[in-house]
C-alpha positions in Angstrom: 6.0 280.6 90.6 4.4 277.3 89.4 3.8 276.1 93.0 2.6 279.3 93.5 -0.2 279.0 91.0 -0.8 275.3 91.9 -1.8 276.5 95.1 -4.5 279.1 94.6 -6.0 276.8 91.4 -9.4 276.5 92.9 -10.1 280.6 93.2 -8.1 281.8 90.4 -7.5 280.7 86.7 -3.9 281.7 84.9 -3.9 282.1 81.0 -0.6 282.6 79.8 0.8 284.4 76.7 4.4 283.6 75.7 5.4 286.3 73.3 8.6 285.7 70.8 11.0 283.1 70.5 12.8 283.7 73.7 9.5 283.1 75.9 10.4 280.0 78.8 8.1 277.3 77.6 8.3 275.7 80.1 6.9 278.5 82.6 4.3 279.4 80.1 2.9 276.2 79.3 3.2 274.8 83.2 1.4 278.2 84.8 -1.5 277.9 82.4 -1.4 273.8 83.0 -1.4 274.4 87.3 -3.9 277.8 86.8 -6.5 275.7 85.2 -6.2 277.9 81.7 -4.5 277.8 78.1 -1.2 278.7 76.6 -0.9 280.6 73.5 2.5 281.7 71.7 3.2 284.2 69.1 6.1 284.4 67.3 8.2 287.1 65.4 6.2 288.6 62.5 2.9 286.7 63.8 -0.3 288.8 64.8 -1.1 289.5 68.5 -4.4 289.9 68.5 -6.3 286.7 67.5 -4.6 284.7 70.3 -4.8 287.9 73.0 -8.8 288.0 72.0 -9.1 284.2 72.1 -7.5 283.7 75.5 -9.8 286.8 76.7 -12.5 284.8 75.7 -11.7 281.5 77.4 -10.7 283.5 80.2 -14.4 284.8 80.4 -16.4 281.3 79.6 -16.7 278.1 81.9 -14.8 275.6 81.1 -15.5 271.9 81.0 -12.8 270.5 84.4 -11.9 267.5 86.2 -12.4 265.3 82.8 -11.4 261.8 83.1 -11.6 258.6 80.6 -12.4 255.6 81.9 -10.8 252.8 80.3 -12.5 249.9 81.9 -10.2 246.9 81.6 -8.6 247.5 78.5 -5.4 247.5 78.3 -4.3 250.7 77.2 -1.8 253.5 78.9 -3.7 256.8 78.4 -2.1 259.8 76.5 -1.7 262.4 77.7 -2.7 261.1 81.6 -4.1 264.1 82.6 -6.3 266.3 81.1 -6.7 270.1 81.0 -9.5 272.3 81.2 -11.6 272.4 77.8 -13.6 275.2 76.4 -16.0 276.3 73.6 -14.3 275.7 70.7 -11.5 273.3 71.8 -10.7 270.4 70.8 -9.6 267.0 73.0 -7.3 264.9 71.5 -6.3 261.8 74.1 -4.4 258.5 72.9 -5.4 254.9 74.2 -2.0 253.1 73.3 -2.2 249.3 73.5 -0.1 247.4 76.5 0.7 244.5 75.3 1.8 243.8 78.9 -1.9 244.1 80.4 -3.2 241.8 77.1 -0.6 239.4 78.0 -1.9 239.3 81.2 -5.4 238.6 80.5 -6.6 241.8 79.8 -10.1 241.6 77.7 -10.2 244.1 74.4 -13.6 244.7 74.4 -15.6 247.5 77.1 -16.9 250.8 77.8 -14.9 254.0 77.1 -16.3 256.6 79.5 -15.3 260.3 79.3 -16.9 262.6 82.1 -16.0 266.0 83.3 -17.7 268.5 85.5 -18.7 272.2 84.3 -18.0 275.0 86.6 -21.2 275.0 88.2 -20.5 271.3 89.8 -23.0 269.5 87.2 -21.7 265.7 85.5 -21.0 265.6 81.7 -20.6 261.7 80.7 -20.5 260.4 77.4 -19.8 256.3 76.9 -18.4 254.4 74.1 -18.6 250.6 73.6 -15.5 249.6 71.7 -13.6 246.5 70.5 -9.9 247.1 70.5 -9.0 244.5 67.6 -11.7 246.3 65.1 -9.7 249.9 65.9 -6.2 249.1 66.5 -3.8 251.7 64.0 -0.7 250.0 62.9 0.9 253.3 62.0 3.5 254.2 63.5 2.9 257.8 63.2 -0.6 258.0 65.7 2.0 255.7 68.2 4.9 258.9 67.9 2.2 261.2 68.6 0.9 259.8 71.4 4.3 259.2 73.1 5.6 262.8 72.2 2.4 264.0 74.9 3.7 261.6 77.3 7.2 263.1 77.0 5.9 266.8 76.9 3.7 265.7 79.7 6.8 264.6 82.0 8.7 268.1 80.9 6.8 270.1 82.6 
């Protein structure tokens, strides 16, 4: 099924709807992921109709595709490494977790952070960010968890 959907990604976009708490995952999250769409899940005793009417609505708006982050040189491992479709109302949420194995190597921690993405009609969206890794570095531990719990969901499906 997955390959399936992987295959006919460029004509057709697949928004998925796992209902209750016996719903594969894993199918539901990795058909909208190869068709290009969303996810949603609603549990027992949780109304249908907000995420039916909000998938509806992605299903019927461009969406913002092909995004990518350039990291320059810094030395981070991006999180998660690929990046879904985004629509109105969305939000992005992508980790830059420090190598300490690229800064070792000479790895400089200052550059330009550039996120781009194409809209469905073929036109560039770019945004740039100068940043300085040593005046935004988190020592939580908490931001480092999250970011490796997308990696891990990342490789699951």
């Amino acid at each position: 099924v997955l390959k399936k959907v992987a295959e006919n990604h460029e004509n057709t976009r697949v928004f998925t709807l796992g209902i209750g708490s016996g719903c594969d995952h894993a199918l539901v999250n990795g058909m909208a992921e190869k068709g290009l769409g969303e996810s949603e899940f609603v549990v027992e005793g949780e109304k249908l109709n907000a995420k039916v009417i909000r998938q509806l609505k992605r299903s019927m708006q461009p969406s913002l595709r092909n995004i990518q982050i350039n990291w320059s040189n810094l030395p981070v491992i991006q999180s998660p490494s690929k990046i879904n479709n985004i629509y109105s109302g969305d939000r992005l949420v992508v980790y830059g977790l420090y190598d300490e194995s690229k800064a070792k190597a000479g790895a400089i921690n200052q550059g330009a952070v550039t996120l781009s993405a194409n809209d469905t009609e073929g036109k560039t969206y770019s945004f740039t960010l100068n940043v300085n890794l040593d005046d935004i570095m988190i020592e939580s531990q908490l931001v480092h968890k999250l970011a490796v719990k997308t990696l891990i969901n990342e490789e699951k499906i």
